[in-house]
LOFI-563446 format. One record per residue (C-alpha): residue in three letters; x, y, z. Coordinates in steps of 0.1 Angstrom, whole numbers, padded with zeros to 4 digits, always signed. Layout:
ALAXYZ ...
This chain:
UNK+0286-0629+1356 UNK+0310-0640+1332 UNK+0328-0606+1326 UNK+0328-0600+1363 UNK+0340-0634+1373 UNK+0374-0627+1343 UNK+0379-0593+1364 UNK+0385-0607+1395 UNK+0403-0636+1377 UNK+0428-0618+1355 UNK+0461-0612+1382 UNK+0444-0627+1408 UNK+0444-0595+1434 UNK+0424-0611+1460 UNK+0429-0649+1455 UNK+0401-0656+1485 UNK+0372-0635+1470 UNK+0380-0644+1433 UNK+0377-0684+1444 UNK+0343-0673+1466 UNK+0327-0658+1436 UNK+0341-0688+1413 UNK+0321-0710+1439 UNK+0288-0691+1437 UNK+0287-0685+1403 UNK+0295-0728+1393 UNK+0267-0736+1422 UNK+0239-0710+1402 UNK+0249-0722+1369 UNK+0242-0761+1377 UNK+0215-0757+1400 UNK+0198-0727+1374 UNK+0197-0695+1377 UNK+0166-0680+1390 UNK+0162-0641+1390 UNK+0165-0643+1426 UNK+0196-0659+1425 UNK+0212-0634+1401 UNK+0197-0605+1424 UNK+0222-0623+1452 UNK+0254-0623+1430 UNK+0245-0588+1419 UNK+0243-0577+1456 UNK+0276-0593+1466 UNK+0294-0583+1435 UNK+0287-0547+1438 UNK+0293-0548+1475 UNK+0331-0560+1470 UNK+0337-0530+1444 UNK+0325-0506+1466 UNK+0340-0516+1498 UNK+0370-0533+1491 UNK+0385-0520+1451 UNK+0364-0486+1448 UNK+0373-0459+1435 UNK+0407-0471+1424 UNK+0391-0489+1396 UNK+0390-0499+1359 UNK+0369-0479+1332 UNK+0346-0511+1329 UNK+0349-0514+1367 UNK+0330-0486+1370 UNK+0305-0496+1343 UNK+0300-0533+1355 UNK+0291-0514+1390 UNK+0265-0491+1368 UNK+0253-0518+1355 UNK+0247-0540+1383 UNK+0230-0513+1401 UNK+0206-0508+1367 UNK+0196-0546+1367 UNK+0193-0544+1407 UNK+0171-0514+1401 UNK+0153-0532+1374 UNK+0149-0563+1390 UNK+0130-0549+1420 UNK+0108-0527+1400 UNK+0099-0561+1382 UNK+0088-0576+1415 UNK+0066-0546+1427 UNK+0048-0547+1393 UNK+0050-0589+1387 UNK+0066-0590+1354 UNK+0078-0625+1343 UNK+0110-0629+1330 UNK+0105-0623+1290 UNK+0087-0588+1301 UNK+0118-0578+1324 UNK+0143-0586+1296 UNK+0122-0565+1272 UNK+0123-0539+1299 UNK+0156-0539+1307 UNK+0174-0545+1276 UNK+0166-0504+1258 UNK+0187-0490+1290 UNK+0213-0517+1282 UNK+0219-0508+1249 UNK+0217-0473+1255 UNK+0242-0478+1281 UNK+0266-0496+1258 UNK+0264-0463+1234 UNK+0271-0439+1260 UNK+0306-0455+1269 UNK+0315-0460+1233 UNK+0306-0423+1231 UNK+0326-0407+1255 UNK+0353-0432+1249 UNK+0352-0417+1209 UNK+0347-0379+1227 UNK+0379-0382+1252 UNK+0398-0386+1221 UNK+0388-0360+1202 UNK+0421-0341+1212 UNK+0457-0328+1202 UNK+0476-0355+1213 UNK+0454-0380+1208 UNK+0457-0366+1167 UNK+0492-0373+1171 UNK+0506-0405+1156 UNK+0539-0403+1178 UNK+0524-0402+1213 UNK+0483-0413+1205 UNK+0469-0443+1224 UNK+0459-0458+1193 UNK+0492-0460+1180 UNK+0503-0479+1209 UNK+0470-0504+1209 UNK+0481-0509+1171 UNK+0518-0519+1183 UNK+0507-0539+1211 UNK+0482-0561+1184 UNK+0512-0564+1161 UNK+0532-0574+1187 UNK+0504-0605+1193 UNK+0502-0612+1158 UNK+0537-0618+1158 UNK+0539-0640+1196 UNK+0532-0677+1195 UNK+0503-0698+1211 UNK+0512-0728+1217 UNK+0538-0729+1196 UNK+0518-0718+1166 UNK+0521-0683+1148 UNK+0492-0666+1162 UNK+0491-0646+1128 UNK+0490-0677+1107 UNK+0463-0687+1132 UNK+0443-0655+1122 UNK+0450-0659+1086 UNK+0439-0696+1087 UNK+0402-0689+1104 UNK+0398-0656+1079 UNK+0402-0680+1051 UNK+0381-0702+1067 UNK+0357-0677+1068 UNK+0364-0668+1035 UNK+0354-0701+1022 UNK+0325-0708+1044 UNK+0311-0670+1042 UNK+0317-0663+1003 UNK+0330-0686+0987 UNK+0317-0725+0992 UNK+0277-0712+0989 UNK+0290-0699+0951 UNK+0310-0726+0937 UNK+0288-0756+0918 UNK+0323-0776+0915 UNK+0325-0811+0925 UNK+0341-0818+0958 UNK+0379-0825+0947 UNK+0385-0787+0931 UNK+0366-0770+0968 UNK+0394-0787+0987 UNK+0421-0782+0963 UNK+0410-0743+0962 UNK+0409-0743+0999 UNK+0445-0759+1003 UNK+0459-0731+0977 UNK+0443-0709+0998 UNK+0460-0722+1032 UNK+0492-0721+1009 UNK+0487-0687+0999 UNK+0481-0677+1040 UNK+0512-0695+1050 UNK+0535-0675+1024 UNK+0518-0644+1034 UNK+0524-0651+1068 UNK+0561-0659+1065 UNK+0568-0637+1032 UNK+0546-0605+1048 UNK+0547-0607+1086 UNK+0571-0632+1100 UNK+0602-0613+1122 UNK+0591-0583+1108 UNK+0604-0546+1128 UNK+0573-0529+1133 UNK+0592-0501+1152 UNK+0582-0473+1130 UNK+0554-0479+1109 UNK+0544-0451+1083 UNK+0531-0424+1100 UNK+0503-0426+1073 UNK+0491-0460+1088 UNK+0491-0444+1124 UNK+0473-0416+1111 UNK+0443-0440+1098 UNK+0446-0464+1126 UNK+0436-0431+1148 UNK+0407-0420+1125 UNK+0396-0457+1121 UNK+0386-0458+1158 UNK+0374-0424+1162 UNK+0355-0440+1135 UNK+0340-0466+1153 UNK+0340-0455+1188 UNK+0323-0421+1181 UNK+0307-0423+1148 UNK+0297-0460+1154 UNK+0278-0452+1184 UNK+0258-0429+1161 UNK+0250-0456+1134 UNK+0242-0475+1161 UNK+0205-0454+1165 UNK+0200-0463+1132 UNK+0184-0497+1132 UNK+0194-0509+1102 UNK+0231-0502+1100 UNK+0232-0521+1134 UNK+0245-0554+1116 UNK+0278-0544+1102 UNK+0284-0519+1135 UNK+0278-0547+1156 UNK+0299-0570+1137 UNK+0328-0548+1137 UNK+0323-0542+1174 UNK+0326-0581+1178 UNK+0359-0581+1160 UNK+0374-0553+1177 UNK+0367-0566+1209 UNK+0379-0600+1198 UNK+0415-0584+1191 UNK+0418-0559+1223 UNK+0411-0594+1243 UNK+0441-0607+1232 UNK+0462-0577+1240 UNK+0449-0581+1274 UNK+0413-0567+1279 UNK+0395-0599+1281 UNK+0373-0587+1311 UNK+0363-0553+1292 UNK+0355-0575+1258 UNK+0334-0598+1277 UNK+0313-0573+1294 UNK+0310-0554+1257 UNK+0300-0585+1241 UNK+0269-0595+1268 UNK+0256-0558+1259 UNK+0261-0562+1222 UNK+0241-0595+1228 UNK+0214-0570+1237 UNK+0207-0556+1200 UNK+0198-0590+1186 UNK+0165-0586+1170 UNK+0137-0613+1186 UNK+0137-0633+1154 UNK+0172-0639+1153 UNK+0178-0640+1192 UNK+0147-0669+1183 UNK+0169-0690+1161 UNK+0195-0686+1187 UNK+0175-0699+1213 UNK+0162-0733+1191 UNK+0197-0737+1185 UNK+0208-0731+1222 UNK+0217-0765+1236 UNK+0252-0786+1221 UNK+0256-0823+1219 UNK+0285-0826+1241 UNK+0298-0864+1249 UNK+0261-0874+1245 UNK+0249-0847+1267 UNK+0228-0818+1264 UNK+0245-0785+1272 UNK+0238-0749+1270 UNK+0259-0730+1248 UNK+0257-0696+1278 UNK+0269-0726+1304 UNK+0295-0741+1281 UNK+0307-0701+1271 UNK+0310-0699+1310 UNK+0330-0732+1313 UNK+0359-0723+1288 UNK+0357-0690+1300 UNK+0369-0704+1339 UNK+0400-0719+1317 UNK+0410-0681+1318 UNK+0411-0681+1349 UNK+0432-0713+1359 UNK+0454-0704+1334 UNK+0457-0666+1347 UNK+0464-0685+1383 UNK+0493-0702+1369 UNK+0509-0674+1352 UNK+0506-0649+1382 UNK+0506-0676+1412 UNK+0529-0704+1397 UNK+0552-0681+1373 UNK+0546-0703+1344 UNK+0562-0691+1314 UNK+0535-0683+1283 UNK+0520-0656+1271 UNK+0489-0652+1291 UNK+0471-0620+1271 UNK+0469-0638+1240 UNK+0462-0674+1258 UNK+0434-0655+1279 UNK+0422-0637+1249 UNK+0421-0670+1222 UNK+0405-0687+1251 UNK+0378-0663+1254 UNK+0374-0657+1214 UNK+0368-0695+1212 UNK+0341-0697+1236 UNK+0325-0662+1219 UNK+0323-0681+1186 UNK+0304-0710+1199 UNK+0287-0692+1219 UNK+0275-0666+1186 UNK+0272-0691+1163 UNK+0243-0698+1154 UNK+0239-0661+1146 UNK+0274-0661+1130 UNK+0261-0692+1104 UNK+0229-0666+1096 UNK+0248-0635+1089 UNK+0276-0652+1066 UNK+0252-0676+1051 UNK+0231-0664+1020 UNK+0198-0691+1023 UNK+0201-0685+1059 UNK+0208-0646+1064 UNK+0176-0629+1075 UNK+0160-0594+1072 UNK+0177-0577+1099 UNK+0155-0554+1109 UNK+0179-0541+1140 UNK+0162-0527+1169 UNK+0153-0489+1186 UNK+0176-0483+1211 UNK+0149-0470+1236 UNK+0113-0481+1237 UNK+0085-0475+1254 UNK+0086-0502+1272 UNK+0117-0488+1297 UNK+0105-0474+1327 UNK+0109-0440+1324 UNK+0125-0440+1360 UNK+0155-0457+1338 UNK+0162-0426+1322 UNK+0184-0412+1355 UNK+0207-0441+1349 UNK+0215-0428+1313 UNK+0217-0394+1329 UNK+0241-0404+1354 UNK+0257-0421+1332 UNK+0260-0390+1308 UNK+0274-0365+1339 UNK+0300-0394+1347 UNK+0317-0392+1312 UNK+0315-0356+1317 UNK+0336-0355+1353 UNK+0370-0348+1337 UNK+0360-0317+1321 UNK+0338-0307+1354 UNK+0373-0306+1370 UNK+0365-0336+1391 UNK+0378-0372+1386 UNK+0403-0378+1355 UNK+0406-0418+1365 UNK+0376-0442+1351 UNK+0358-0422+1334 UNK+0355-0439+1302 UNK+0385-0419+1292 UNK+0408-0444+1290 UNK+0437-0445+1266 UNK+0428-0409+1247 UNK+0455-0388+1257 UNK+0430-0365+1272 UNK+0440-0337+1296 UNK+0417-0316+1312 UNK+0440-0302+1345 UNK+0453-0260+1341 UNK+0434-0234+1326 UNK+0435-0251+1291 UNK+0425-0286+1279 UNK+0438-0305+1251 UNK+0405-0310+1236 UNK+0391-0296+1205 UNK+0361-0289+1216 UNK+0364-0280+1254 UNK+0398-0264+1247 UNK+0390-0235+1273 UNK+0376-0260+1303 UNK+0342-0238+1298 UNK+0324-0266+1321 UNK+0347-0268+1349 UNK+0332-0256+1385 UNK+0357-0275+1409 UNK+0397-0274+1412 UNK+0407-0306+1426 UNK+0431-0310+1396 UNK+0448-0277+1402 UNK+0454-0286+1439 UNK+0481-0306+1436 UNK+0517-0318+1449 UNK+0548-0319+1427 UNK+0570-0351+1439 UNK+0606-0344+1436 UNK+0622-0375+1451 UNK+0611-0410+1460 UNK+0634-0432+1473 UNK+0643-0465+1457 UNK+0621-0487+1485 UNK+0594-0462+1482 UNK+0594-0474+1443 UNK+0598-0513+1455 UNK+0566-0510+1471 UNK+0544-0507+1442 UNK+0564-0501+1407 UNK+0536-0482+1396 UNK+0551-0453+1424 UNK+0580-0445+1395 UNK+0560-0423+1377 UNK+0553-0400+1402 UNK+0587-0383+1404 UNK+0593-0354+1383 UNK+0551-0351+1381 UNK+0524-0345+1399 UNK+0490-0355+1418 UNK+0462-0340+1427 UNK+0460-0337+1470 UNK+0432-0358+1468 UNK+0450-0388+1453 UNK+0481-0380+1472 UNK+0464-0385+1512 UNK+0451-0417+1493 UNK+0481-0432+1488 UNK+0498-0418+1523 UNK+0466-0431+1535 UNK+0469-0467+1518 UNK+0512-0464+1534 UNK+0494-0461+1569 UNK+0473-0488+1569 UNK+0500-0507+1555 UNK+0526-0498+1589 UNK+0548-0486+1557 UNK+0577-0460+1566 UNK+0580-0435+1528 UNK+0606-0408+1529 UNK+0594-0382+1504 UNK+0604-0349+1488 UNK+0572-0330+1469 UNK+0564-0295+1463 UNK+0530-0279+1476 UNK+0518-0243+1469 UNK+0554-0229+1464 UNK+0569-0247+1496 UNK+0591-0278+1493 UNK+0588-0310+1522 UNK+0614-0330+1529 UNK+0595-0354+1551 UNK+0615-0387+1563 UNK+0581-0402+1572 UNK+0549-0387+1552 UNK+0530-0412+1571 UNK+0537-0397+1606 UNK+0541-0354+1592 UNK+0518-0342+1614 UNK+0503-0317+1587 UNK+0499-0342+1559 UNK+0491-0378+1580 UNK+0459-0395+1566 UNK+0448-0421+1596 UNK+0414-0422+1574 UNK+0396-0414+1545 UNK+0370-0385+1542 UNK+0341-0383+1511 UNK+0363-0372+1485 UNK+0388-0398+1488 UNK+0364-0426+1487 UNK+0348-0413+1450 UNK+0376-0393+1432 UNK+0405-0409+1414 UNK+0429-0391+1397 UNK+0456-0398+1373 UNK+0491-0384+1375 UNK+0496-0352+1358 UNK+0529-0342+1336 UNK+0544-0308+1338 UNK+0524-0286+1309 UNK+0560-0276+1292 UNK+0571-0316+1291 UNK+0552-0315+1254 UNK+0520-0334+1245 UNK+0502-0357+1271 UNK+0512-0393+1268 UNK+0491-0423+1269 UNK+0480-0432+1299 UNK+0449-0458+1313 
């Protein structure tokens, strides 16, 4: 509820809905959610995605609808057969983590190509410029790196270093300030006003191998039970970082599904440790990781409806990664804590007790990752930021180089745009990188479809099949006029395609 609630919060697209569901969700949390209750929100949730947003939608879009429908799915099956709460979480929580592996999967997959290899134009070069680039911006008028370096040394000493020492109070908290020294000449010594325009290649090249690593490989290690730990950990941190470089609605949703593999003992010490002291009340830490998480979205409303000036990724992000921490903590304190740190065990991804009916989620799940290569939708399908390209009679990928699994053409059918006009542009900035390239037909009636419903007069030049148009309405041409939309339009999304000779693919969402 939380990760859907910083989706409709983060630009504030539909202001009316976005306060709605803000209403709803505050009403359920004080007056306790009942399954019933969250079987209403799921309803209502899905049904705004799928009438008003689908299927020009986010990657985790697509998987927060996925999931709804599995716990909507699950939820009903729980009432035919009477399962109490405790049995349907047991039920419901293999298809969850399995779910969580797939898109890590075929997240790691999609990038298994050419230009993805390559440090000049690969998404992962430009996440790792775009973290710098945060690292180096201020929050609140503090260094956000010497914030980082000042909680890892906290860490640090908490973790490592305090549980060894046997010295007497006086040299901890002398060790601990030459420690703080040491971060703060680091910081300005090693990372303040530094050019990170061109980084060595060499760091690129690991940075792309480092989350192949962990997005492909991890989801792997992840069937092993007992290298869950330090996977899941890692998968914590990473999230924690891309929330601050603007994905705080993806890392929210990641983390409630990583909340999933907590083995029963530990999720058991979380639970007697549940409820803060808060101003002499009693409050749960899931209520109070919801509270701080709504400051996202009144601060999102004043960036993008009262043009405050901050930076509102790394605010959004820091305010999120706060309320993560107290909301994990009591797991945090047994993981870093040697008298504390338990036998993780880890957990199967699927058990026995998933309804086997479950398993056509997974599969649909599985064909969905695989749409791109079918020669169907290149939008949302947990291909984001890979440089993938599937359209032409070759693919960029090393393994599916030769499109062996493509059966439709809707990414050869396209139009080439050869002029938009500057108010054509106005209208949505987005519209500028459609000259020069192209779209598949599909998309294209999409958008001439959105320009009708919007009264919108767009002068156009494209190429179709060999034959140029020079159309001075496209909304009124009588051959390509879209007054509505037909099945293919309502579930395909495509993403604009470069010319094949224009070099390698660049990143893209």
């Amino acid at each position: 509820m939380t990760a859907f609630l910083l989706e409709m919060q983060e630009k504030w697209k539909a202001p009316g809905f976005a306060l709605a569901f803000l209403a709803l969700i505050t009403v359920f949390v004080f007056t306790r959610i009942t399954r019933l209750k969250f079987f209403i929100f799921l309803v209502l949730s899905t049904a705004y995605f799928l009438i008003f947003r689908f299927p020009d939608v986010a990657n985790h879009v697509n998987f927060l609808i996925y999931l709804n429908l599995v716990l909507m799915a699950g939820m009903v099956y729980a009432w035919f057969k009477q399962v109490n709460a405790d049995r349907y979480y047991a039920m419901i929580r293999p298809v969850l983590r399995a779910s969580l592996l797939g898109v890590y999967f075929w997240a790691g997959f999609h990038k298994l190509n050419t230009d993805f290899l390559n440090p000049q134009v690969s998404c992962s070069s430009m996440m790792l410029y775009r973290i710098l680039d945060m690292v180096q911006s201020n929050l609140l008028g503090i260094p956000v790196m010497l914030i980082v370096i000042a909680l890892a040394l906290l860490g640090l000493w908490q973790g490592l270093i305090r549980p060894r020492l046997k010295f007497s109070k006086f040299p901890k908290i002398l060790l601990l300030a030459l420690l703080t020294c040491g971060g703060i000449l680091l910081y300005y010594f090693g990372f303040a006003d530094r050019d990170y325009v061109l980084l060595p290649e060499i760091i690129l090249q690991v940075n792309i191998y480092f989350v192949l690593a962990w997005e492909l490989l991890g989801s792997i290690w992840l069937f092993v039970p007992r290298l869950q730990a330090p996977i899941l950990l890692l998968s914590w941190l990473m999230h924690a970082f891309i929330a601050m470089i603007g994905f705080v609605d993806f890392s929210a949703l990641a983390g409630s599904l990583l909340f999933t593999f907590i083995p029963d003992r530990t999720l058991q010490h979380w639970q007697q440790q549940a409820e803060i002291s808060l101003g002499g009340r009693q409050i749960h830490r899931a209520h109070l990781y919801f509270g701080i998480n709504v400051m996202v979205g009144l601060f999102s409303a004043l960036y993008y409806l009262a043009y405050l000036d901050f930076d509102i990724k790394v605010t959004a992000g820091a305010i999120f990664n706060l309320a993560s921490v107290i909301f994990l903590w009591p797991i945090l304190t047994q993981l870093f804590l040697p008298k504390n740190r338990p036998d993780w065990q880890g957990l199967p991804i699927l058990t026995s007790s998933m309804p086997k009916f479950m398993g056509v989620f997974l599969i649909g799940l599985c064909c969905f990752g695989l749409m791109p290569y079918f020669g169907l939708r290149t939008a949302g399908t947990f291909s984001m930021f890979s440089n993938l390209r599937t359209e032409g009679a070759r693919s960029n990928h090393l393994l599916l180089s030769n499109n062996p699994l493509k059966r439709w053409g809707y990414q050869e059918d396209v139009v080439w745009v050869l002029d938009l006009p500057d108010e054509v542009i106005d209208i949505d900035p987005k519209n500028a990188e459609l000259e020069g390239n192209a779209l598949p037909v599909v998309e294209f009636k999409k958008m001439i479809y959105d320009w009708t419903q919007a009264g919108q007069t767009v002068p156009v030049v494209f190429e179709y099949q060999g034959q140029t148009y020079d159309s001075p309405n496209i909304v009124q041409d009588s051959e390509w006029q879209t007054p509505s939309r037909n099945w293919e339009m309502y579930l395909l999304d495509f993403r604009v395609i470069e010319p094949e000779n224009s070099g390698p693919n660049l990143c893209r969402w």
